[in-house]
N, CA, C and O atoms as a GROMACS GRO file, in nm:
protein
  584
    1UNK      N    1   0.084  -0.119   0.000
    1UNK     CA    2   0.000   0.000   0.000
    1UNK      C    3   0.088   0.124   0.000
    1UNK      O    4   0.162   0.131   0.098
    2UNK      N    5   0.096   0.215  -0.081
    2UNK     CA    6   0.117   0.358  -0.097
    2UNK      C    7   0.079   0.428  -0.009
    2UNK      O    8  -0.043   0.442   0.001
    3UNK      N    9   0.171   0.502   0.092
    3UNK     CA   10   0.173   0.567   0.196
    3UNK      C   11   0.253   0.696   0.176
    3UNK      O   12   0.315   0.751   0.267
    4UNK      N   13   0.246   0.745   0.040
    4UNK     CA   14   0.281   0.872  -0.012
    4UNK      C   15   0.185   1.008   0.007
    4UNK      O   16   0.080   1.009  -0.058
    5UNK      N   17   0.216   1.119   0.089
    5UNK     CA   18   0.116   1.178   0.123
    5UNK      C   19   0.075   1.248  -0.038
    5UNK      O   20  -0.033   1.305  -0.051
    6UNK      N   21   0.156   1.240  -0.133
    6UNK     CA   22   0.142   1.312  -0.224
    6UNK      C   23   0.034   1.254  -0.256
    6UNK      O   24  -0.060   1.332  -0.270
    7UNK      N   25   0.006   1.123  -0.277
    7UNK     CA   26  -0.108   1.053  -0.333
    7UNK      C   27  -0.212   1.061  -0.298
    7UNK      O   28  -0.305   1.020  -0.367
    8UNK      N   29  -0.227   1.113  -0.185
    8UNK     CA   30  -0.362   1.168  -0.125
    8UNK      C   31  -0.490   1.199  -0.200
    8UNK      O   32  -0.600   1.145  -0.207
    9UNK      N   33  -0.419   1.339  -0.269
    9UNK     CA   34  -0.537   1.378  -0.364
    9UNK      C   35  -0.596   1.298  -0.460
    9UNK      O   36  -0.712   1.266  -0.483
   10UNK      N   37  -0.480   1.271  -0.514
   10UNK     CA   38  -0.549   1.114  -0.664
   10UNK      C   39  -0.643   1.024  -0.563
   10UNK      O   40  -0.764   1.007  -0.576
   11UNK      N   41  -0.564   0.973  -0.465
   11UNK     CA   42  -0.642   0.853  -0.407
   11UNK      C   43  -0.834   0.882  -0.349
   11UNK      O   44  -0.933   0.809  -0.342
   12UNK      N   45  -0.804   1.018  -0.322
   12UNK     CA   46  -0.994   1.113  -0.291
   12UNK      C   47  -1.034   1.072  -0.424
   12UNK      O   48  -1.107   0.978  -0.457
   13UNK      N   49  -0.978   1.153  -0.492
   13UNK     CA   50  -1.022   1.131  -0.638
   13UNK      C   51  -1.112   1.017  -0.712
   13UNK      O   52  -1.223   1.022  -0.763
   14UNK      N   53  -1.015   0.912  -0.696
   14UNK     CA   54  -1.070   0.817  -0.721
   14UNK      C   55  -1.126   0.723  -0.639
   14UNK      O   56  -1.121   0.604  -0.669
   15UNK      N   57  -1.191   0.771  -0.515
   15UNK     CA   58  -1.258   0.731  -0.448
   15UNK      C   59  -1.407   0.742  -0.488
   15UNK      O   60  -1.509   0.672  -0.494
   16UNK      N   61  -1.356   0.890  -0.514
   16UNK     CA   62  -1.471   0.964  -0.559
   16UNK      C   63  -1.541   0.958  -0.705
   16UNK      O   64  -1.660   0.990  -0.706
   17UNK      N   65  -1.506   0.936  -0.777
   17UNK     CA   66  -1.563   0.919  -0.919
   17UNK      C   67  -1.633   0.754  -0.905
   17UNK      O   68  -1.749   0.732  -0.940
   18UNK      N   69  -1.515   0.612  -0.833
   18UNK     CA   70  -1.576   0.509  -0.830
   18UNK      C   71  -1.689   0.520  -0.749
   18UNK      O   72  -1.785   0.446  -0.772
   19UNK      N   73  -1.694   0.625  -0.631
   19UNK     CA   74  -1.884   0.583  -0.530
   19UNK      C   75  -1.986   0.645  -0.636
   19UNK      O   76  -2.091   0.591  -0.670
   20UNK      N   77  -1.936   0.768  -0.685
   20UNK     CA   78  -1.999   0.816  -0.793
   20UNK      C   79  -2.048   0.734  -0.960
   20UNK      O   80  -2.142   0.720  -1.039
   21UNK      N   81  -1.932   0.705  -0.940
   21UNK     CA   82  -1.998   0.598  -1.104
   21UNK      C   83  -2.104   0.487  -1.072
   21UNK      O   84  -2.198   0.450  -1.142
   22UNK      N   85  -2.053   0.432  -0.912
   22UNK     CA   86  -2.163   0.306  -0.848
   22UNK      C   87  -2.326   0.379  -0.828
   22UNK      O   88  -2.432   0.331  -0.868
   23UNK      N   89  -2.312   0.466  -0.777
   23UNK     CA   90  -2.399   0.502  -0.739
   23UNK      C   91  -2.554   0.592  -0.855
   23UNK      O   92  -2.674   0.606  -0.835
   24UNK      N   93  -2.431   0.642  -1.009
   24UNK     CA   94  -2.504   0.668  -1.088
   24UNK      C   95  -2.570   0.531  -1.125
   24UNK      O   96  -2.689   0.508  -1.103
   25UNK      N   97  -2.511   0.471  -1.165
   25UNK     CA   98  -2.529   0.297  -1.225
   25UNK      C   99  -2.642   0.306  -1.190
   25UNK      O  100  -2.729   0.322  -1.276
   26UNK      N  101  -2.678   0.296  -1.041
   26UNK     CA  102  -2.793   0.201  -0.977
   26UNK      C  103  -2.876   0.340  -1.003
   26UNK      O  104  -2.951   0.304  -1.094
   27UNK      N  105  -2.897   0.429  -0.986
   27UNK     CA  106  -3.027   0.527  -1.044
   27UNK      C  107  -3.073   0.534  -1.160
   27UNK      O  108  -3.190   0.562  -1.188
   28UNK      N  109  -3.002   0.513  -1.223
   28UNK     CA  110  -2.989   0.543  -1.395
   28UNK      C  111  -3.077   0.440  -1.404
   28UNK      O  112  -3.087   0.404  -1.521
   29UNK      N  113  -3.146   0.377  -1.330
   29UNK     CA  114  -3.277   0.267  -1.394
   29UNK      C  115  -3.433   0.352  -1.307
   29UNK      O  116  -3.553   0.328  -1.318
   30UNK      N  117  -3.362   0.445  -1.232
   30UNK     CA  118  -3.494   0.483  -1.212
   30UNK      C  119  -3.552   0.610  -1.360
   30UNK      O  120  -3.658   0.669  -1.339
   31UNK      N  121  -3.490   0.633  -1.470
   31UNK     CA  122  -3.507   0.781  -1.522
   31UNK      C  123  -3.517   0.942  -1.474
   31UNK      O  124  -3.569   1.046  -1.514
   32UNK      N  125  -3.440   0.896  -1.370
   32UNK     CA  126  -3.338   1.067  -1.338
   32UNK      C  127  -3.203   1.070  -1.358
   32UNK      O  128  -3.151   0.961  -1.380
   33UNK      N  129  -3.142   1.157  -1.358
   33UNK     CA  130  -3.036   1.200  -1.374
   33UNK      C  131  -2.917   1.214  -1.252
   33UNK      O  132  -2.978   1.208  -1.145
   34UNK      N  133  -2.814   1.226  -1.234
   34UNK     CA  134  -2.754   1.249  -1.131
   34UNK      C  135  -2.762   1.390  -1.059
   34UNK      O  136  -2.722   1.402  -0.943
   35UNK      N  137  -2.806   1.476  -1.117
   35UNK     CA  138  -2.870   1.590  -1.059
   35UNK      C  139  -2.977   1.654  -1.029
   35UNK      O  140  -3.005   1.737  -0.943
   36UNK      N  141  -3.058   1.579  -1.148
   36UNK     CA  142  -3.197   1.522  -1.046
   36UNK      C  143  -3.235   1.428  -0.943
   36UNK      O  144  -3.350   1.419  -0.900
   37UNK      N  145  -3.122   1.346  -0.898
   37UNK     CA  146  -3.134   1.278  -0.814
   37UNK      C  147  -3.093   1.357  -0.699
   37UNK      O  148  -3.164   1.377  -0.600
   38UNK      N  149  -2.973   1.400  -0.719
   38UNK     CA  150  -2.972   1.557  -0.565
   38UNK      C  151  -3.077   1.622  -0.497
   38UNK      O  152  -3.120   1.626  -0.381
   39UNK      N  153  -3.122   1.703  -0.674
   39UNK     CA  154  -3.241   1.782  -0.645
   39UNK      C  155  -3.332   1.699  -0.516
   39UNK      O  156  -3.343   1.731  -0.398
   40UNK      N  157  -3.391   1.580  -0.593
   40UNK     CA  158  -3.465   1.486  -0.499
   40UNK      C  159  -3.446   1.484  -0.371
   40UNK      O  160  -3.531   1.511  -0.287
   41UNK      N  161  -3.284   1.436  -0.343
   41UNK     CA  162  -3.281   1.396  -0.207
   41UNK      C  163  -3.251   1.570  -0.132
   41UNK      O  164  -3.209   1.586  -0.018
   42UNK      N  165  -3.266   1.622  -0.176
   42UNK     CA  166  -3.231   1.784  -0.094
   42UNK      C  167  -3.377   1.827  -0.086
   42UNK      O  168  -3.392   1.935  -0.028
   43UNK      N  169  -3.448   1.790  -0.113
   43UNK     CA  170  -3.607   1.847  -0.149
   43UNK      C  171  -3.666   1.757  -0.029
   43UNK      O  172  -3.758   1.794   0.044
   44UNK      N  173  -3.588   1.606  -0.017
   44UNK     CA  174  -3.695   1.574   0.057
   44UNK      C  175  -3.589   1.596   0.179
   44UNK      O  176  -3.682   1.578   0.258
   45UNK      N  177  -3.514   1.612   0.237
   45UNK     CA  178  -3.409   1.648   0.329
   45UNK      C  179  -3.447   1.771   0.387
   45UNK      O  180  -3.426   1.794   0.506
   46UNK      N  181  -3.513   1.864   0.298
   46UNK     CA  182  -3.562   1.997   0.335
   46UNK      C  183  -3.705   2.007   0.415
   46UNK      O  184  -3.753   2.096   0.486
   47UNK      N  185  -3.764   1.842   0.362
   47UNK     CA  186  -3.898   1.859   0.415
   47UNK      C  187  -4.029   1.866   0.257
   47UNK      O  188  -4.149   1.892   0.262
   48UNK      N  189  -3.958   1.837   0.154
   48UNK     CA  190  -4.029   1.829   0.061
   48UNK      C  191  -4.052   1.958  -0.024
   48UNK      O  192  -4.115   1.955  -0.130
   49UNK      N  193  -3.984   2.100   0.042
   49UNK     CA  194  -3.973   2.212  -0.030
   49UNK      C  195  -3.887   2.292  -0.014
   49UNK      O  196  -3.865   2.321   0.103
   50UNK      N  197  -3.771   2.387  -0.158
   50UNK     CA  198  -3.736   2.468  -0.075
   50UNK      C  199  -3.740   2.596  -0.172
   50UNK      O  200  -3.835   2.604  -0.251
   51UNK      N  201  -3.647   2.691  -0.170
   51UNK     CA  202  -3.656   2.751  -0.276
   51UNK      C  203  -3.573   2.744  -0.337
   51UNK      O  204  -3.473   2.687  -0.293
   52UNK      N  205  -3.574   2.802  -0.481
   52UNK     CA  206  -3.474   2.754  -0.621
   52UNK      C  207  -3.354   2.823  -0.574
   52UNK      O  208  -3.253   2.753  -0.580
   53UNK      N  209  -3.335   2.956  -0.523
   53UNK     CA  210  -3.196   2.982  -0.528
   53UNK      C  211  -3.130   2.895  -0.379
   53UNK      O  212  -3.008   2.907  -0.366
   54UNK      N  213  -3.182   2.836  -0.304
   54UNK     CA  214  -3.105   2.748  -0.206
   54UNK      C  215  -3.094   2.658  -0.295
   54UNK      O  216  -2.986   2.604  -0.274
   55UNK      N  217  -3.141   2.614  -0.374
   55UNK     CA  218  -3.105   2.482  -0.461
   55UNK      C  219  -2.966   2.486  -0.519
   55UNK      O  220  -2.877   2.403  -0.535
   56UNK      N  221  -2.986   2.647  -0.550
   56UNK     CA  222  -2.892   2.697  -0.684
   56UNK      C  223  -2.756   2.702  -0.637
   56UNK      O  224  -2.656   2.698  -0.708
   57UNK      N  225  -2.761   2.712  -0.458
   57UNK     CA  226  -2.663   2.744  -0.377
   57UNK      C  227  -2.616   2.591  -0.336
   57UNK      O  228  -2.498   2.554  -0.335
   58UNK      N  229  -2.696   2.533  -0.312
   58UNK     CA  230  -2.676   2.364  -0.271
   58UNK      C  231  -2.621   2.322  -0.372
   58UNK      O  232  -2.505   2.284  -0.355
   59UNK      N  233  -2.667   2.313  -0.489
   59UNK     CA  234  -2.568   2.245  -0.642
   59UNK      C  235  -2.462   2.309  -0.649
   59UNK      O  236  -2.367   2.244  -0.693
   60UNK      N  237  -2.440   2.425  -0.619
   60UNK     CA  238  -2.304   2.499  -0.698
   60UNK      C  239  -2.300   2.533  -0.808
   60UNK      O  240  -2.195   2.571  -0.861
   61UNK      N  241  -2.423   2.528  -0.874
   61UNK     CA  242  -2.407   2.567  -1.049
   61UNK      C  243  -2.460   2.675  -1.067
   61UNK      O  244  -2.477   2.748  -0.969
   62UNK      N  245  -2.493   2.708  -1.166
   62UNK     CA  246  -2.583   2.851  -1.232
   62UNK      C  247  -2.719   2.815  -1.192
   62UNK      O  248  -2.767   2.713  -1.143
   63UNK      N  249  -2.773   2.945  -1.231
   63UNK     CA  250  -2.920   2.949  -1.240
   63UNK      C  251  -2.970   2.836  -1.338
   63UNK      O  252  -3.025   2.728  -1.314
   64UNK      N  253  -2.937   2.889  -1.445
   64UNK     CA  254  -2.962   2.857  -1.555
   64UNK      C  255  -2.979   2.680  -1.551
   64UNK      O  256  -3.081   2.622  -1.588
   65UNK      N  257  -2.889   2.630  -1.512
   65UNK     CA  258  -2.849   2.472  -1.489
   65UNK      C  259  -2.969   2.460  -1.410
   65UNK      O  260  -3.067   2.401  -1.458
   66UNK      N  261  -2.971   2.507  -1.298
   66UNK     CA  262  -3.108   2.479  -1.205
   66UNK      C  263  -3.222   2.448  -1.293
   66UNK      O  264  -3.291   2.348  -1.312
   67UNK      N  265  -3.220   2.570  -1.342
   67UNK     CA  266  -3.344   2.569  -1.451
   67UNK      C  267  -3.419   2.467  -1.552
   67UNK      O  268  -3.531   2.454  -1.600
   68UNK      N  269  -3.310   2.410  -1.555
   68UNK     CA  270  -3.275   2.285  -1.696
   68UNK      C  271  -3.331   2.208  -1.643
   68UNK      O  272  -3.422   2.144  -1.696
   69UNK      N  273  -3.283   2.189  -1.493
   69UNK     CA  274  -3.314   2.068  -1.432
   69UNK      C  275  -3.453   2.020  -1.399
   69UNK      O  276  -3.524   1.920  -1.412
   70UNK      N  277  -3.456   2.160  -1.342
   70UNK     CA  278  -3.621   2.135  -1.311
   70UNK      C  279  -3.749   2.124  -1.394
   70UNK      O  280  -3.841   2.044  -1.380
   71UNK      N  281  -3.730   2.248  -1.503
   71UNK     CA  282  -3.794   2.182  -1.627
   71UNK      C  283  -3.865   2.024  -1.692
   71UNK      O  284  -3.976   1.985  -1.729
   72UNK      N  285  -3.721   1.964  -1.680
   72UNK     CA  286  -3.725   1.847  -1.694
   72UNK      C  287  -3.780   1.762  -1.630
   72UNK      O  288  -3.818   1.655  -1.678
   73UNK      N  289  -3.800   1.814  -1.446
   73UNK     CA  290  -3.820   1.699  -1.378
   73UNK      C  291  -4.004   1.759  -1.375
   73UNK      O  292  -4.085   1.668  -1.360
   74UNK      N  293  -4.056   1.883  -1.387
   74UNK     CA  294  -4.170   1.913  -1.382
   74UNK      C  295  -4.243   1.829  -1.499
   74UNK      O  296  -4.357   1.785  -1.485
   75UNK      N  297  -4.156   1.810  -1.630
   75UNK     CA  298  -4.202   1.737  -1.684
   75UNK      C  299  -4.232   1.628  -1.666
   75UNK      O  300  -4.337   1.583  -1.711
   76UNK      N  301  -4.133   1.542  -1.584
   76UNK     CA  302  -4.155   1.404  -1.554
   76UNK      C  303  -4.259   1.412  -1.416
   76UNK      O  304  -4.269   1.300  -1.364
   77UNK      N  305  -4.330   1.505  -1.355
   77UNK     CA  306  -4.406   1.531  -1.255
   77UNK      C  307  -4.344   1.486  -1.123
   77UNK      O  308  -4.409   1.406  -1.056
   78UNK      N  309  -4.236   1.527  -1.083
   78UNK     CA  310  -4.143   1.488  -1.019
   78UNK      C  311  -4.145   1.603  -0.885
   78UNK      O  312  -4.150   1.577  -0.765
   79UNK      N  313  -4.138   1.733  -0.949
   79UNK     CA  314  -4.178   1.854  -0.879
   79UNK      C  315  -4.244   1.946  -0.926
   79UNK      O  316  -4.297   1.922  -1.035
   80UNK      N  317  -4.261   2.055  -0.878
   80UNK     CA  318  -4.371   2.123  -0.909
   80UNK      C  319  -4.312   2.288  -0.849
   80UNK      O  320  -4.232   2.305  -0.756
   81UNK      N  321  -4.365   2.374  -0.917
   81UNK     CA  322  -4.300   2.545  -0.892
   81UNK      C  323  -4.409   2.580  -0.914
   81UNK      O  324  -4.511   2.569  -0.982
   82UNK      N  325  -4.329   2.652  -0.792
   82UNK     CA  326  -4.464   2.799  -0.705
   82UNK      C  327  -4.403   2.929  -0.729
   82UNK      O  328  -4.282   2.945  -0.747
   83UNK      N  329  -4.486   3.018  -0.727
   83UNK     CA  330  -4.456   3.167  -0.671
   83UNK      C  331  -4.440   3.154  -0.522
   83UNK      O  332  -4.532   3.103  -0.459
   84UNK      N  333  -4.357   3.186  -0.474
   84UNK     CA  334  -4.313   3.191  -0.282
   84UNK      C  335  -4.365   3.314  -0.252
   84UNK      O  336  -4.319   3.401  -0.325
   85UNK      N  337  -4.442   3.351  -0.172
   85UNK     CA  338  -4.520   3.443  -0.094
   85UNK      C  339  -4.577   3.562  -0.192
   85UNK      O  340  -4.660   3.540  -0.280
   86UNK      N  341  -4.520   3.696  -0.163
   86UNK     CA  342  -4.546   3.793  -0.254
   86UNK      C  343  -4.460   3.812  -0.369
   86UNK      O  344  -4.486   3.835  -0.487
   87UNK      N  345  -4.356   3.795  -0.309
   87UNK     CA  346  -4.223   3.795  -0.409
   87UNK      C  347  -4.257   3.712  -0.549
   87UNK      O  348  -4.268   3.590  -0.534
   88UNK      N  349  -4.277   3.772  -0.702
   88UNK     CA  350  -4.302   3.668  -0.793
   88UNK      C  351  -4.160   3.624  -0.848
   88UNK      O  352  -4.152   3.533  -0.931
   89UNK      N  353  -4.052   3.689  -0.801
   89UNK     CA  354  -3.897   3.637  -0.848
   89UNK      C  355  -3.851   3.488  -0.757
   89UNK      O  356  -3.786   3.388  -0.786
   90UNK      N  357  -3.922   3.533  -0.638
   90UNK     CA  358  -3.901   3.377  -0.542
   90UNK      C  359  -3.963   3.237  -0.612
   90UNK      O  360  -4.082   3.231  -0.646
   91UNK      N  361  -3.858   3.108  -0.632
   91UNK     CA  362  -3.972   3.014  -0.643
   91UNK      C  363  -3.968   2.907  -0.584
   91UNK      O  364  -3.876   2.827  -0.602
   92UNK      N  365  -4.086   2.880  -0.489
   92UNK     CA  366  -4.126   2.751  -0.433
   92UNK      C  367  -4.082   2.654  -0.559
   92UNK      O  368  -4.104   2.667  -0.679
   93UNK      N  369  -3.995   2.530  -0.471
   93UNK     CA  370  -3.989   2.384  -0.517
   93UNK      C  371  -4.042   2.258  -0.460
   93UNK      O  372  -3.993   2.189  -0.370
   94UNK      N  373  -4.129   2.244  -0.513
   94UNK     CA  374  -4.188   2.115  -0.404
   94UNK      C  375  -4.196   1.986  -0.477
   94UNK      O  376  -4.222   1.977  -0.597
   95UNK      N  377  -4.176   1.901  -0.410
   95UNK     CA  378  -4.159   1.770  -0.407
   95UNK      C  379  -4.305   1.721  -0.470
   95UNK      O  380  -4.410   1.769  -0.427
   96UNK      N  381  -4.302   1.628  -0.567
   96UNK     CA  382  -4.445   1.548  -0.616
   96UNK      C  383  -4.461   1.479  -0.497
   96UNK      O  384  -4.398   1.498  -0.393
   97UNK      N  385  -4.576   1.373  -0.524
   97UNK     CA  386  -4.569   1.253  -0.458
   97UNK      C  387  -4.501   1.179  -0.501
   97UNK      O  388  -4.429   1.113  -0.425
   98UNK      N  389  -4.493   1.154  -0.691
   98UNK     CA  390  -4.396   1.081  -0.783
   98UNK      C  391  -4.280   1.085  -0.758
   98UNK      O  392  -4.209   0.985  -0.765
   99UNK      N  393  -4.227   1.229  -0.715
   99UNK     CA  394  -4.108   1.274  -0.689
   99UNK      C  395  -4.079   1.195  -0.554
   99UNK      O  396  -3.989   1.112  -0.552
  100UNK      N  397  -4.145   1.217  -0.459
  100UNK     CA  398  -4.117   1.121  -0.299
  100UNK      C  399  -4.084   1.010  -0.342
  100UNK      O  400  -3.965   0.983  -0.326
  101UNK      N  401  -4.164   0.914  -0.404
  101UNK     CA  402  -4.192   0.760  -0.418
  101UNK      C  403  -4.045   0.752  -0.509
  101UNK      O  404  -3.967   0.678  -0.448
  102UNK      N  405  -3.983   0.805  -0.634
  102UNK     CA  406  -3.891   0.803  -0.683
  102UNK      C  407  -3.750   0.794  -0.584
  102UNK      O  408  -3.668   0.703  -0.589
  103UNK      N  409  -3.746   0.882  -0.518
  103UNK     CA  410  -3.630   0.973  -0.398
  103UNK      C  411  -3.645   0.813  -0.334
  103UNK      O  412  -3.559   0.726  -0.350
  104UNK      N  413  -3.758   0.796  -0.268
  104UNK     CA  414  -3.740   0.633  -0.170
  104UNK      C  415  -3.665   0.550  -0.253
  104UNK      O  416  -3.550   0.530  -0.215
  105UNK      N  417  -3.703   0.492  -0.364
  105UNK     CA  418  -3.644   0.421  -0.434
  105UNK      C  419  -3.502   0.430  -0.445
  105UNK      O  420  -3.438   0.338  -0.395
  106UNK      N  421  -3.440   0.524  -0.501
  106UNK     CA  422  -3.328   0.560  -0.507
  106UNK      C  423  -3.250   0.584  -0.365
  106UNK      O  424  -3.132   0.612  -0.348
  107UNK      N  425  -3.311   0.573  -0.306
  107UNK     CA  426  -3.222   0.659  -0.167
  107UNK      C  427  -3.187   0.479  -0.158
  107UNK      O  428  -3.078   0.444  -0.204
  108UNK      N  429  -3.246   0.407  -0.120
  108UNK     CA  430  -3.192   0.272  -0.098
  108UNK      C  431  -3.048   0.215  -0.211
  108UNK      O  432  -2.962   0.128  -0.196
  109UNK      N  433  -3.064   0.271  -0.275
  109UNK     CA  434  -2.948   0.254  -0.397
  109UNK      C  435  -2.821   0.298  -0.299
  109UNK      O  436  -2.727   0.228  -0.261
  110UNK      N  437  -2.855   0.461  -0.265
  110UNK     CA  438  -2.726   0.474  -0.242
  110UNK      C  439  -2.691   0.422  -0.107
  110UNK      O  440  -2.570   0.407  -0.092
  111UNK      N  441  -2.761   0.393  -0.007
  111UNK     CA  442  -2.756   0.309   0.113
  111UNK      C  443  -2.686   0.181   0.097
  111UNK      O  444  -2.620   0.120   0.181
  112UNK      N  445  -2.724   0.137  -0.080
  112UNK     CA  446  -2.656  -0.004  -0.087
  112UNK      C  447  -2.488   0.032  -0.146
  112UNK      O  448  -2.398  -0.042  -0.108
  113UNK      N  449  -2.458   0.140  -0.231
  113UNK     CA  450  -2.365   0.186  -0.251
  113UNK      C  451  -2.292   0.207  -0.133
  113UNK      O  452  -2.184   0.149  -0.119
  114UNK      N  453  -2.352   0.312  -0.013
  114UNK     CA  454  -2.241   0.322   0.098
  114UNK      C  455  -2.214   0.227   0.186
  114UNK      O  456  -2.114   0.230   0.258
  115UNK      N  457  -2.316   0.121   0.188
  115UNK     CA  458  -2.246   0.022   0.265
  115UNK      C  459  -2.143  -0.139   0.163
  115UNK      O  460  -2.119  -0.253   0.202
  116UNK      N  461  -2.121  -0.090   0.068
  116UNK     CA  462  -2.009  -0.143  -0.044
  116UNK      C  463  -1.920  -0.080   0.000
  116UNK      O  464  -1.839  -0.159   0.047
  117UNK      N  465  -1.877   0.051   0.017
  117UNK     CA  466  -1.729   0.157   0.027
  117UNK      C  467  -1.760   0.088   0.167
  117UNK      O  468  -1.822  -0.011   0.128
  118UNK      N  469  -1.758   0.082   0.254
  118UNK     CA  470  -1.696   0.061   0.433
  118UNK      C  471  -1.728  -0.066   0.421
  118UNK      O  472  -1.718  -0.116   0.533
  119UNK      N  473  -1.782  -0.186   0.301
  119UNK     CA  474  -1.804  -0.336   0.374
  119UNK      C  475  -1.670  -0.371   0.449
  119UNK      O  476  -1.574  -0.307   0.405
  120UNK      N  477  -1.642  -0.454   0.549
  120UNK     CA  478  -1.518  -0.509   0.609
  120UNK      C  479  -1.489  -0.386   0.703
  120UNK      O  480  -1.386  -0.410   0.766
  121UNK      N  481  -1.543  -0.264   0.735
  121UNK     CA  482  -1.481  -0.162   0.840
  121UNK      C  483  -1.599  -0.195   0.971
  121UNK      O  484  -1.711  -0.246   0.966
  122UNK      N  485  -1.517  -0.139   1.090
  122UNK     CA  486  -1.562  -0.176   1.155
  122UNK      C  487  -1.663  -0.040   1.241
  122UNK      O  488  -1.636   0.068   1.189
  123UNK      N  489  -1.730  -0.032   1.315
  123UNK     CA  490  -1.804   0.118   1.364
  123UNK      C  491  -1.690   0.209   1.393
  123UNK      O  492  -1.706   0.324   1.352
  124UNK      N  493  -1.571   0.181   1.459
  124UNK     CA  494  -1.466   0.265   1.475
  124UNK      C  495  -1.426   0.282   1.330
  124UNK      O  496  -1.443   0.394   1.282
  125UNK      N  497  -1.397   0.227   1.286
  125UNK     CA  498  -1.306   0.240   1.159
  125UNK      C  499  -1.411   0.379   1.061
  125UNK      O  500  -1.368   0.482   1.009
  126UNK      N  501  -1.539   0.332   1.066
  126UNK     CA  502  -1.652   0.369   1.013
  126UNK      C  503  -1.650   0.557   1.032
  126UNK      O  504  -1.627   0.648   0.951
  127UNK      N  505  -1.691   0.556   1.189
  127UNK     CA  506  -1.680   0.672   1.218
  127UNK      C  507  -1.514   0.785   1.197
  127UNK      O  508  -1.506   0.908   1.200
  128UNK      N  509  -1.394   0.670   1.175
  128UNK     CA  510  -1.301   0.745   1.191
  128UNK      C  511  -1.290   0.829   1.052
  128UNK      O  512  -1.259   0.946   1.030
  129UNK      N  513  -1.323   0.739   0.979
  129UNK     CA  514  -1.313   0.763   0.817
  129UNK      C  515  -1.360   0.906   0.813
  129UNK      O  516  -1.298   1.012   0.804
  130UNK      N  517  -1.506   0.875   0.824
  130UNK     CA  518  -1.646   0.999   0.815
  130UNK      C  519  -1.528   1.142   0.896
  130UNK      O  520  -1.507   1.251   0.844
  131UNK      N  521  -1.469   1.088   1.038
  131UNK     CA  522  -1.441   1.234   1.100
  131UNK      C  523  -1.286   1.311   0.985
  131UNK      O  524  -1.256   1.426   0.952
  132UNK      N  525  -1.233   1.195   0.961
  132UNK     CA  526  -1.111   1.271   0.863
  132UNK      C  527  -1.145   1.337   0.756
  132UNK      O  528  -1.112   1.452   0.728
  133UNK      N  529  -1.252   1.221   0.658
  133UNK     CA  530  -1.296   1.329   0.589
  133UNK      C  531  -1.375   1.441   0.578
  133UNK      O  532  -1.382   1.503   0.471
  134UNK      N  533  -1.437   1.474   0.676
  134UNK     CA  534  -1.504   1.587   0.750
  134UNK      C  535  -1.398   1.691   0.775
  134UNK      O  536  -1.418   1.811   0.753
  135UNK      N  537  -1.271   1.638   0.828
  135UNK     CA  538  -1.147   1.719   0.891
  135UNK      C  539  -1.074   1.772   0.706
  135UNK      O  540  -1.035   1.888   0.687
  136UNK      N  541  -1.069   1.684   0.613
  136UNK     CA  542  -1.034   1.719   0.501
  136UNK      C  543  -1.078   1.828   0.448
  136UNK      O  544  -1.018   1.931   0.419
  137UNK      N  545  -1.232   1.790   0.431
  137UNK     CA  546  -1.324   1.917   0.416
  137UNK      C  547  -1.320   2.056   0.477
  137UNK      O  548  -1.307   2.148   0.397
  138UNK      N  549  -1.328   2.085   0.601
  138UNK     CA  550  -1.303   2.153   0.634
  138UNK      C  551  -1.158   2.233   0.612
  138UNK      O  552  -1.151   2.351   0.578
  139UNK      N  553  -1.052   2.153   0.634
  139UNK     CA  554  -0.933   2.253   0.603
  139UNK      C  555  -0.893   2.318   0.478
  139UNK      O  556  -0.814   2.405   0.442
  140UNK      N  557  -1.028   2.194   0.398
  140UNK     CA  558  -1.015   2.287   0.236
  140UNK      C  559  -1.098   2.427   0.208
  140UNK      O  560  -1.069   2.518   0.130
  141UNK      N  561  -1.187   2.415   0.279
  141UNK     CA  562  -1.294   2.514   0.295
  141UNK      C  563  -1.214   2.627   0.366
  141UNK      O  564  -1.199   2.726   0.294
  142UNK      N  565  -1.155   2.637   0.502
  142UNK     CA  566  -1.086   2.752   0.545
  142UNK      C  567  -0.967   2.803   0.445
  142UNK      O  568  -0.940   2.922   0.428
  143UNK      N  569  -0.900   2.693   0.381
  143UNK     CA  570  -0.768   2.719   0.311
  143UNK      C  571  -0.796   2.777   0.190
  143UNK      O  572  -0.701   2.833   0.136
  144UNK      N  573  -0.942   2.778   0.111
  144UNK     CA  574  -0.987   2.848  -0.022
  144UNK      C  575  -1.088   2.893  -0.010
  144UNK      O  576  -1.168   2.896  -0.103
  145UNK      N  577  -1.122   2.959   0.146
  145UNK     CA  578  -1.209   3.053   0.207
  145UNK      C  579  -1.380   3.012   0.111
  145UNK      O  580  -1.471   3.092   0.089
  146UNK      N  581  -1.374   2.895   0.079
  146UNK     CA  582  -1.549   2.804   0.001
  146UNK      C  583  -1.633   2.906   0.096
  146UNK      O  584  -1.756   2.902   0.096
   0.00000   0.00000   0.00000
């Protein structure tokens, strides 16, 4: 085993693209997307609604991308947009029922995905992982002021 700190980054890396490629795999039979599958699980994480620019802020992308997305998924009756209070620039995102029943489905996917990455670790091992990379995160976030 490679105990080069340089390798660090590659080794996230490709940690990260393989939970990611596993985890598209197994959705990609429900007909969403990997960013409609976010959308999903942040919608129902929120309580089933939130508004588009927290979305816009939660993805990290443009408006515009938001936009795409949702489009698409209003089409598939997945969610649904509101005017939010008085404000007609605000917009309510809410969760279908289709959209819930979809999100369940899929959420078990990635439940089966994360318990593939830690099979063979143990609750210590489990939690230690989660706190380093938490500790990773963070020092990247102070160090490029995210």
């Amino acid at each position: 085993m490679n105990h080069d700190l340089r390798s660090l980054g590659p080794t996230l890396s490709w940690a990260a693209q393989m939970s990611k490629a596993a985890m598209d795999a197994r959705v990609s039979r429900y007909d969403v997307t990997p960013g409609q599958t976010h959308i999903l699980l942040y919608l129902n994480q929120q309580g089933g609604h939130a508004l588009q620019h927290e979305l816009t802020g939660y993805l990290r992308v443009k408006p515009s991308t938001v936009n795409g997305l949702l489009d698409r998924m209003e089409e598939k009756a997945l969610v649904r947009r509101s005017v939010s209070g008085a404000d007609a620039r605000r917009r309510l995102i809410t969760l279908t029922e289709k959209g819930a029943e979809q999100q369940a489905l899929f959420r078990q996917s990635f439940l089966d995905v994360e318990d593939a990455m830690v099979r063979g670790f143990t609750s210590d091992e489990k939690e230690t992982l989660a706190a380093l990379l938490n500790r990773v995160i963070q020092n990247l976030k102070e160090d490029s002021k995210i």
